[in-house]
N, C-alpha and C positions, 0 to 999 in steps of 0.2 A: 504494500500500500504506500500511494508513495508520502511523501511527510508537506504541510503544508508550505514548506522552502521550496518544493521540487513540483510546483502548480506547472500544470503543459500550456503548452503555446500550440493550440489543433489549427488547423487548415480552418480557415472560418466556410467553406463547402460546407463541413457536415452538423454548421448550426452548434457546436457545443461550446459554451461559456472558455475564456483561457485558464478557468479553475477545471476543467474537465479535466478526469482523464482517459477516457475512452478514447480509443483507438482514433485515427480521425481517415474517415472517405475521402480516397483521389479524385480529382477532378482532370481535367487535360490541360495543360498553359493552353490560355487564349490566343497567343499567338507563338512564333517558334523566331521570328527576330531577333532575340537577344541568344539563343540556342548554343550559341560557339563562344560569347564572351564570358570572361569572368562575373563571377557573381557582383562583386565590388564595381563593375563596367555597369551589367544591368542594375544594377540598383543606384545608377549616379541619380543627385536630382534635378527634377526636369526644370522647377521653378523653385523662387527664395522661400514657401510658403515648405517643400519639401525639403529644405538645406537645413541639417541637423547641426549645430555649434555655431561658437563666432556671434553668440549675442550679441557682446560688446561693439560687433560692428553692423551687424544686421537686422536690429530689434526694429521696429517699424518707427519711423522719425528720425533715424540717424542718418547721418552724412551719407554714407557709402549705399545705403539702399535706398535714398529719396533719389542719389544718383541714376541707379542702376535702372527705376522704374520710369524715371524721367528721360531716359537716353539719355544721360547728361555726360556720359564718363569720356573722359581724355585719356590721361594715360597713369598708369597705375603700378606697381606693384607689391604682388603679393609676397610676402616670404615666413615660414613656419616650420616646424618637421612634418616630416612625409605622412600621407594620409589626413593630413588634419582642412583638407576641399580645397584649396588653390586650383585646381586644371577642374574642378565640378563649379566654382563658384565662376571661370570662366567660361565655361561650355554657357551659364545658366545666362552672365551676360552677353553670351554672345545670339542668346534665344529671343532676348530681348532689344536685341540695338539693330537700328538702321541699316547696320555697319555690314560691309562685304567683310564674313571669316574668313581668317589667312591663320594656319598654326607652323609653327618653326620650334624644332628643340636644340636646347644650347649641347648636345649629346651628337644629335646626326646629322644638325645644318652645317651648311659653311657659309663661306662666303658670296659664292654664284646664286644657293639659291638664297639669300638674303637680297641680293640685287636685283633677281629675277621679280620677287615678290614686291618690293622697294618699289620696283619701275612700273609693275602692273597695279601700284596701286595709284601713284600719280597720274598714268595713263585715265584709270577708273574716275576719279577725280574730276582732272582738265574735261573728259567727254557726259560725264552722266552725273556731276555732282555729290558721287557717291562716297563716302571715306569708307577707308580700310580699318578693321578690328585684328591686329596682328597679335597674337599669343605663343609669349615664348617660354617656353617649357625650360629649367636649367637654366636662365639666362645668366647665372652666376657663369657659367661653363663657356661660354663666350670671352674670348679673350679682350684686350682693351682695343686692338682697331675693328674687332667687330662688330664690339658696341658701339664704336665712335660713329660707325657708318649709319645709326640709324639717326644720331641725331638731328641732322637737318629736318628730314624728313617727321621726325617727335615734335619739334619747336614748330614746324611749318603747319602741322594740324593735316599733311596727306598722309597718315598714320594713328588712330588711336592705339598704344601700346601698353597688352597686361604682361606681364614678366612674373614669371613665379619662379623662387628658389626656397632652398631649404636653409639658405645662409642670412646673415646680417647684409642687406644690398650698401649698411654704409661702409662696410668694408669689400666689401666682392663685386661691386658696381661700380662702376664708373661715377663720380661727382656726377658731370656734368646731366647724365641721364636722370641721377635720383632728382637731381634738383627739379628736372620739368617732369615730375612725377610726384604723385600721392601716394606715400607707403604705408602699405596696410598689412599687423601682423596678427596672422592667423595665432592660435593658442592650438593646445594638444585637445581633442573634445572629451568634455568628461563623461566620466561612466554613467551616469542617467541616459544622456545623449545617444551612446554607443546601444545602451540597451536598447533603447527606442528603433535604432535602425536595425537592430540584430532581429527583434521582434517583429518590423514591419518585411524584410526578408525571407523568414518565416512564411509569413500569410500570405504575402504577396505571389497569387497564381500568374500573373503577367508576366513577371520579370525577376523571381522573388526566388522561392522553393516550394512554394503555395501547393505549386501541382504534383508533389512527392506524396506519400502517405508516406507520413514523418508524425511525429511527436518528438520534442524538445523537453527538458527540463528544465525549470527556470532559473535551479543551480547554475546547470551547462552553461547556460547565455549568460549568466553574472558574472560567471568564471571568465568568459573571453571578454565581455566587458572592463573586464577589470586587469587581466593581465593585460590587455593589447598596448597600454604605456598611452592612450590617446590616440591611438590607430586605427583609423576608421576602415581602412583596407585591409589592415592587417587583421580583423574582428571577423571582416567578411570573408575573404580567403579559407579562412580557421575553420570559418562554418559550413561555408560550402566544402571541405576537402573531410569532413568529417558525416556530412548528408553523403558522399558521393564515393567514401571508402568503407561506410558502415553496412555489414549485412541487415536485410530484414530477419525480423524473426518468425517463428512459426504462424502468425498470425500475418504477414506479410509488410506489418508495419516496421519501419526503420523506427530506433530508437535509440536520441543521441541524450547519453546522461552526462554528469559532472565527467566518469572516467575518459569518453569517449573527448569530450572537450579539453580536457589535458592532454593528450594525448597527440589531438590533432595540432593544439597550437603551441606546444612541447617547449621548449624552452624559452622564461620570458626575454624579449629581446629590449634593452633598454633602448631610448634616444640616444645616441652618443656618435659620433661623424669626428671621425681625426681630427680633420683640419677645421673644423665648423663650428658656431654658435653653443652646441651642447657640448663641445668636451671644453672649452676657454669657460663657459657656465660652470661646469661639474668642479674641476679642478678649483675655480674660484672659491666654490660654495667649502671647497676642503680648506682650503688656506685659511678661510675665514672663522671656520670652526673650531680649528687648531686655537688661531688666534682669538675666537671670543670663552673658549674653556669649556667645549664641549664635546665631551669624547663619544657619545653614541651620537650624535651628527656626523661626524669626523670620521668613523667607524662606515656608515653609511653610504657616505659620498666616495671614500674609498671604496666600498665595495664596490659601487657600482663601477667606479673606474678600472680595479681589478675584472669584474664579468664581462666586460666591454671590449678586453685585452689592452690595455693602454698598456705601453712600454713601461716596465718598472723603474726604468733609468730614470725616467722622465719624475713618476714619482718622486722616488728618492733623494733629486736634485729641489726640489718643491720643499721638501721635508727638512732638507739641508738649511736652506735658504730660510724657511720659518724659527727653523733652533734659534739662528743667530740673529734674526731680525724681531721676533717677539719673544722669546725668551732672554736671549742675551746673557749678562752677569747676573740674571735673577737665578739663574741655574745652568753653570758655563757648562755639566753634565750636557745637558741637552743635544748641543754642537757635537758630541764625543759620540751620544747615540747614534745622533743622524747619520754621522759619518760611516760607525760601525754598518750601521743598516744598510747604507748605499755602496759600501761595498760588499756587504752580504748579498742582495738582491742582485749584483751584480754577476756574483762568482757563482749563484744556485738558479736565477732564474726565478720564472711561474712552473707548479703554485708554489710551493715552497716559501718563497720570498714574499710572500703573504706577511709570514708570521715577524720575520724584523722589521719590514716596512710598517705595519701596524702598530709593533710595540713601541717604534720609535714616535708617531702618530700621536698614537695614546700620550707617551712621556710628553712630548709636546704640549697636547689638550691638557695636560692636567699639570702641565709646572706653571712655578709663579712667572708675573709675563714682566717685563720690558723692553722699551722700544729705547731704552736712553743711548746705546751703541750706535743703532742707526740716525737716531737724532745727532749724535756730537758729532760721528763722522761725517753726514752732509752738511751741517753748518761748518765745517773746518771747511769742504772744498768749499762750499759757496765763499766764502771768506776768502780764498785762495785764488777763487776765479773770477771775484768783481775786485778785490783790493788790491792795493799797493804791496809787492810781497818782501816781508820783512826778512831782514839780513839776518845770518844767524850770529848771536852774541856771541864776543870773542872769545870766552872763557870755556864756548863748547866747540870751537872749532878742532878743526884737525894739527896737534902740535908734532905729530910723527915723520915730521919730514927737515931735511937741511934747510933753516932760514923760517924755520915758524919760528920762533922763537924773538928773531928780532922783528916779526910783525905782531909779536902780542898774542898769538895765538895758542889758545888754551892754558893761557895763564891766567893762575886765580879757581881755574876750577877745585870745587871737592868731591873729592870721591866718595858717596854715599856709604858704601860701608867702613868708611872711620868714623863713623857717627855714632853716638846710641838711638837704637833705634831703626840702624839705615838710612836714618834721612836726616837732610840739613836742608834748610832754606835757602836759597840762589837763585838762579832767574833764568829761565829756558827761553826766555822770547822776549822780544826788544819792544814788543808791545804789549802787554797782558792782555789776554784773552779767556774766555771761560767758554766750552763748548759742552764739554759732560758733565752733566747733572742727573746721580745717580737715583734708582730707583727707592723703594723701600720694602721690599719684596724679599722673600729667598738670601739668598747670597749677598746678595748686592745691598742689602739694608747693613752686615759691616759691611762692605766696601764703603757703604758712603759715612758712616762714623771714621773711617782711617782718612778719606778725603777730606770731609770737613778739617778733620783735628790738622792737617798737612797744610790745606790751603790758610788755618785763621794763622799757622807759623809763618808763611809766607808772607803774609798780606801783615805782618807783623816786623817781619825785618825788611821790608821792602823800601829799596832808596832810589835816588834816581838813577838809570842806566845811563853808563858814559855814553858818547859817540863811539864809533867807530876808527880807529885807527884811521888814517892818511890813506888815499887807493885803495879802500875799502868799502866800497860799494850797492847798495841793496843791489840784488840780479833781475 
């Protein structure tokens, strides 16, 4: 029997509620059109009333769809991860607009036909009034003079141009083209969403699975719902590959439960693109984790970089770079891990190199933090790179050579350990300066008890510094 989480989803043919669960009567698809394409194909939508996600840009009243129903649109693009309706929410304006369709992918156009299109569409224009709706699939994948070629003809208005990619267009586009464009970023659709079109696939005898004698679980569809990461293609695929490799059973009906749904869309596949917007994301959201003291964040964001196969190097140079820029002297341990780790990850590999990259992670997320290292050493260059650069005091110069001597040089110094203590007061720079200002964290809370007590001796025997010796010159 089945439990009230696992309600079917019946072919609405045979009249039963989607709480039934009786068996459900074939009917025959009304038509056989969509017959050879993908399910995710047949089921694109035809209008914005059927386009599932993308509220934020589609809700009735907003920009982009007062556009779209107005023929008002120029030129556009889209860009999001894959599945999430870019080339659907094109098809839908191109259902809708005036416009001659022209499609181009930044994968298999070139150049010719780019020109070919280009020219037929000015042609189209100059004799019939007509403008061109050109949609390019990939247009990140287009290189810079290919994109450059279209701009005339973008600025000129003998082109409206939608461009979909999976990338940031402000970095994978061309300036010139974002700017005489309106970009619009799709989001991953969430799981309500996802279920709605998994369900109306389902039912749908046209174009759908409608015309299978099939019953569903409602588990099954929640499970692909929700594994699919925001993948609207990827949900439809799952479903259909799981209708279409499942036996019926003695009864003749196919019946796809939770197992069958794991099965088909088998390992979840995250968002994550080498070179692209999700792994410069993922990696950020780690750094940041590290750096805000959260180790099951931290934990997270690396995993998913580790399932994704990101380079460990890559990692590990991340982790390195965190020790010593937000931990610092609060816990100089930290740097000693990373290092350990990044050459462990290096010498072992995946998976293995899991387990140092992690703990060095962890060590991170959970030591006391500061930033006072990287604070003193950019103020030191910035100081170094807009001022006037100070000569070094004679007392520290170099005296181990014939003739320092009767330039003054390195007379006067003290050598720190005849001191008590190790240290004596004297004067490192001709101008005083103060760049590090220690934390009070870990470690570095003494550090900065030994600092203060050094600097108020300092600032306590401090006299004027002579000039410079004769031919002695700042550099």
């Amino acid at each position: 029997m089945a439990s009230p989480e696992s309600d079917l989803f019946p072919n609405p043919a045979s009249g039963a509620t989607p709480a039934s669960t009786a068996p459900v009567a074939s009917g025959e698809p009304a038509t056989s059109a969509y017959a050879s394409a993908p399910l995710a194909a047949r089921m694109r939508p035809r209008t914005l009333d059927e386009f599932v996600g993308q509220s934020h840009l589609l809700a009735r009243g907003l920009l982009l769809r007062r556009a779209i129903e107005a023929d008002r649109i120029q030129s556009l693009i889209f860009f999001g991860p894959p599945g999430t309706g870019k080339t659907s929410l094109a098809h839908i304006i191109a259902a809708q607009t005036r416009s001659k369709f022209e499609r181009l992918s930044g994968v298999e156009s070139n150049v010719a036909d780019m020109r070919r299109v280009l020219s037929a569409a000015a042609n189209r224009l100059l004799n019939t009034g007509r403008p061109t709706l050109l949609f390019i699939d990939e247009i990140h994948r287009f290189n810079k003079s290919q994109q450059d070629i279209l701009l005339p003809d973008v600025e000129s208005g003998v082109i409206r141009l939608i461009g979909a990619t999976t990338h940031t267009p402000f970095f994978f586009v061309n300036s010139p083209l974002v700017s005489r464009s309106q970009v619009f970023e799709l989001q991953p659709i969430g799981e309500a969403d996802i279920l709605a079109l998994l369900q109306r696939a389902v039912t749908d005898v046209d174009r759908g699975l409608g015309h299978l004698k099939m019953r569903v679980d409602a588990d099954a569809l929640a499970h692909l719902a929700r594994v699919c990461d925001g993948d609207a293609r990827k949900a439809l695929n799952s479903l259909e590959i799981a209708a279409l490799t499942t036996e019926p059973g003695p009864d003749g009906i196919l019946h796809l439960n939770l197992t069958v749904a794991q099965e088909c869309i088998q390992k979840k596949a995250v968002v994550y693109d080498g070179d692209g917007d999700a792994h410069y994301d993922t990696i950020s959201a780690f750094i940041k984790s590290m750096r805000g003291s959260d180790p099951d964040a931290t934990l997270y964001w690396l995993a998913k970089m580790i399932h994704a196969g990101e380079d460990p190097r890559f990692i590990a140079r991340r982790i390195v770079i965190q020790a010593a820029e937000d931990v610092g002297l609060a816990d100089p341990m930290a740097l000693v891990l990373a290092r350990a780790a990044a050459e462990a990850a290096e010498f072992i590999g995946w998976p293995e190199a899991r387990i140092p990259i992690a703990e060095a992670a962890l060590y991170i997320a959970t030591a006391p933090k500061s930033n006072s290292v990287i604070t003193a050493i950019d103020a030191a260059l910035a100081d170094v790179q807009s001022g006037r650069t100070q000569p070094v005091p004679v007392a520290l110069r170099d005296g181990n050579y014939a003739g320092a001597a009767r330039r003054g040089h390195g007379v006067g110094y003290k050598y720190s350990h005849d001191f008590e203590g190790h240290f004596t007061p004297q004067e490192y720079l001709t101008e005083r300066r103060r760049y590090y200002e220690p934390g009070d964290l870990g470690v570095e809370k003494k550090i900065k008890e030994r600092v203060e007590r050094w600097r108020a001796e300092m600032e306590k025997a401090a006299k004027p510094i002579p000039p410079s010796p004769g031919g002695d010159t700042p550099s």
